[in-house]
N, C-alpha and C positions, 0 to 999 in steps of 0.2 A: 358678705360678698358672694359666698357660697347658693346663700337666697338668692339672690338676685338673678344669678348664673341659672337658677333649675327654675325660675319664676320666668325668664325667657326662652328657654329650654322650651316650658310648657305650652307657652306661649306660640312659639313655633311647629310645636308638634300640633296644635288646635288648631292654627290656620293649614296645614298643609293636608291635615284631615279633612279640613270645608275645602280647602281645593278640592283635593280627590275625589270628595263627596259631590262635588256641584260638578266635574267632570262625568261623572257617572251621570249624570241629571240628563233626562234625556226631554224632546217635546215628544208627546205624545196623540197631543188634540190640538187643531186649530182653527180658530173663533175669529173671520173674518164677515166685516159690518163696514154698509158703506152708506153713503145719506139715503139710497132707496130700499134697502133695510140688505139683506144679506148679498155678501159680492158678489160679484157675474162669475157663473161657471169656470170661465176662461181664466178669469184670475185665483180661485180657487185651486184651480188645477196647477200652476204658475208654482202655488203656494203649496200644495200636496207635497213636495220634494223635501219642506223641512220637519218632517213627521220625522223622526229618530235622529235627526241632529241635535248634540251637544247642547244643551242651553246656556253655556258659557259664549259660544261662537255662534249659536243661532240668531240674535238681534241684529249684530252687525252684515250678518247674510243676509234679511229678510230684507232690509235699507235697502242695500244694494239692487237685489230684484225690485223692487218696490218703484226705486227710482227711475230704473231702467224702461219700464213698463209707461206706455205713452199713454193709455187709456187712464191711468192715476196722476190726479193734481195735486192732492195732499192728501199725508198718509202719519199714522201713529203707532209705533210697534213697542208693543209691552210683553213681558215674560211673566208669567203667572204662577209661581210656586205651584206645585212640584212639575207640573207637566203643559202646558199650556202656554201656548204665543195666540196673542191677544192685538188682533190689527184692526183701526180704524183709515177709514179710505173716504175720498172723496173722488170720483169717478168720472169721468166724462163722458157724457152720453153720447150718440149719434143720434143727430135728426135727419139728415137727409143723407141719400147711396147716387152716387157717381155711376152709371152703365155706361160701357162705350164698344161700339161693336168690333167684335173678332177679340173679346175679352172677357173671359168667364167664371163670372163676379162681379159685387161689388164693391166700390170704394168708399166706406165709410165716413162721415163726414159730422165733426161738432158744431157747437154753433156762433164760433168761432174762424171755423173753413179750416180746423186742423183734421189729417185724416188718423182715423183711429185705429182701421182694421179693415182687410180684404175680405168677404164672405161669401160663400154660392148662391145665397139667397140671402131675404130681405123683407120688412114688412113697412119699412121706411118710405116717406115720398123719393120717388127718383125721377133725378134729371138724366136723359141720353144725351152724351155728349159725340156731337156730329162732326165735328167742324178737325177730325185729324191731329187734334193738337197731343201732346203727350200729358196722361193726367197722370203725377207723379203718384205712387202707390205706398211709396216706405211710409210708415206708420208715424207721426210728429211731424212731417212735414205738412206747409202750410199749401192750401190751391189758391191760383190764381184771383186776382182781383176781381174780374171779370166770371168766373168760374163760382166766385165768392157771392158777389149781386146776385146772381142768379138761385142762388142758395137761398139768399134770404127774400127773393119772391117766390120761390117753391113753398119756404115756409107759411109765408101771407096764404098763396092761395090753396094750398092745402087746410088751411083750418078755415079758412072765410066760405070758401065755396066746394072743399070734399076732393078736388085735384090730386091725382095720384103720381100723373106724371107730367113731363115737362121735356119740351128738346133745346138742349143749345145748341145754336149754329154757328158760334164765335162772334158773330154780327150782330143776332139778335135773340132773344128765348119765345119759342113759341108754347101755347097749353090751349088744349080746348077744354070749356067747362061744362058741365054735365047736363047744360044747357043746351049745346049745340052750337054756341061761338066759340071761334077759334080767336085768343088773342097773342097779339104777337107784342112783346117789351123790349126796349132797349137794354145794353148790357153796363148804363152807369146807370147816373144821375138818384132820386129819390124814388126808394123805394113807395114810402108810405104817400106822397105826391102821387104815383103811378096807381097805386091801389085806392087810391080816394078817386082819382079821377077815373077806372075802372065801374066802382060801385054806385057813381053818379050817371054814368051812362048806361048800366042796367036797368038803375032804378027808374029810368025815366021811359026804360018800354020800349029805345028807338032802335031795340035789332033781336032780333030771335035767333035768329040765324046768321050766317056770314061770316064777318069779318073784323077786328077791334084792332087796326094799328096806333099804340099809345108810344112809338118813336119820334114823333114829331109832337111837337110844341100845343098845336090845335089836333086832336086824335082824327085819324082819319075811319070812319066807316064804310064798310061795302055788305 
C-alpha cells in the first residue's frame, strides 16, 4: 500500500515538474508560410506579439488572432518543441483597389468583392468610384453587386487589353483602352458576353477612336 502511495507520489511530482517546465517554455521564433510562400508583412507583424509568450497558452492565442484577421481563410497553428509556433495560412489576395474622391486610399478588394484592407497606395487595377455612393471600408465586408460587376470587368480588361483604370458611375462603368476607345458597360448582365462582344468589334477594325456603348442589346458606336 505504502508502494503504491510513493508510486503516485512520484507520479505527481513528474507531472507538476513537466507543468512547470512547459510553463517556463517560452516561443521564441516564428515560422509563418502561406500558399504564396512566406506571409504578408502585415500579418507577420499581427503575429510578432507572440514572440515570448508561454507555449502552454500560445496556440489558443494565435487561433484567436488568426481568426479574427479577415485577409486569412484557413489557417494551421502548430508548437514546435522547444521554441517555435509554426503557422500555415491560406491568404486572400487583393485584385482590384476601390478609389473614390475626397478619400485617401484605397479599398482593397478580393476576388470575391470581400474588402480586405484600406492602403495609401496601390499597384492593383482601380476602379474610381463616382456615383456618391458609400463604399463600406470595414475589412470582411462584402461591396455591392453592382460595385462587384464591375470588379470582375476591371479584371477582364486589365489582363485582355493592359487597362489600369476604370470609372463607375452607378449607372454604367466606363474605361478607355490604350488604344484610344473609350468604352462604356452596363453595371449587370454577362460579363464574358460583354467582353466577347468587345473583342469582336476590335477585331474587325470598325473604330480607332471614339466611342463603344456595349449597354444596349446591339452595341452602339460613335
Amino acid at each position: 500500500m505504502k508502494f503504491k502511495v510513493l508510486v503516485i507520489i512520484a507520479i505527481l511530482l513528474v507531472l507538476a515538474g513537466l507543468l512547470l517546465a512547459a510553463r517556463r517554455l517560452k516561443v521564441e521564433k516564428i515560422v509563418c508560410r502561406s500558399q504564396f510562400g512566406p506571409c504578408s508583412e502585415t500579418l507577420l507583424q499581427s503575429l510578432a506579439k507572440f514572440r515570448g509568450v508561454p507555449a502552454f497558452e500560445v496556440i489558443g492565442s494565435a487561433k484567436k488572432t488568426l481568426s479574427l484577421d479577415r485577409k486569412v481563410s484557413k489557417f494551421r497553428v502548430r508548437y514546435l518543441f522547444p521554441e517555435t509556433l509554426a503557422i500555415d495560412v491560406v491568404e486572400r489576395k487583393a485584385e482590384v483597389a476601390l478609389g473614390k474622391q475626397g478619400f485617401d486610399g484605397y479599398v482593397l478588394v478580393d476576388k470575391d468583392g470581400y474588402v480586405l484592407a484600406v492602403e495609401k497606395n496601390t499597384s492593383l487595377p482601380i476602379i474610381n468610384v463616382m456615383d456618391n455612393q458609400n463604399i463600406n471600408f470595414l475589412p470582411g465586408t462584402k461591396i455591392s453587386d453592382n460595385l462587384f460587376f464591375a470588379e470582375k470587368l476591371m479584371k477582364y480588361i486589365f489582363t485582355l487589353y493592359s487597362v489600369k483604370l476604370a470609372v463607375y458611375y452607378g449607372d454604367r462603368v466606363e474605361a478607355k483602352l490604350n488604344s484610344g476607345q473609350k468604352v462604356i458597360f452596363p453595371i449587370s448582365g454577362d460579363v464574358e458576353v460583354l467582353i466577347g462582344s468587345l473583342n469582336l468589334i476590335l477585331s474587325r477594325g470598325e473604330i480607332r477612336m471614339g466611342e463603344i456603348d456595349l449597354r444596349y442589346k446591339n452595341p452602339v458606336i460613335r
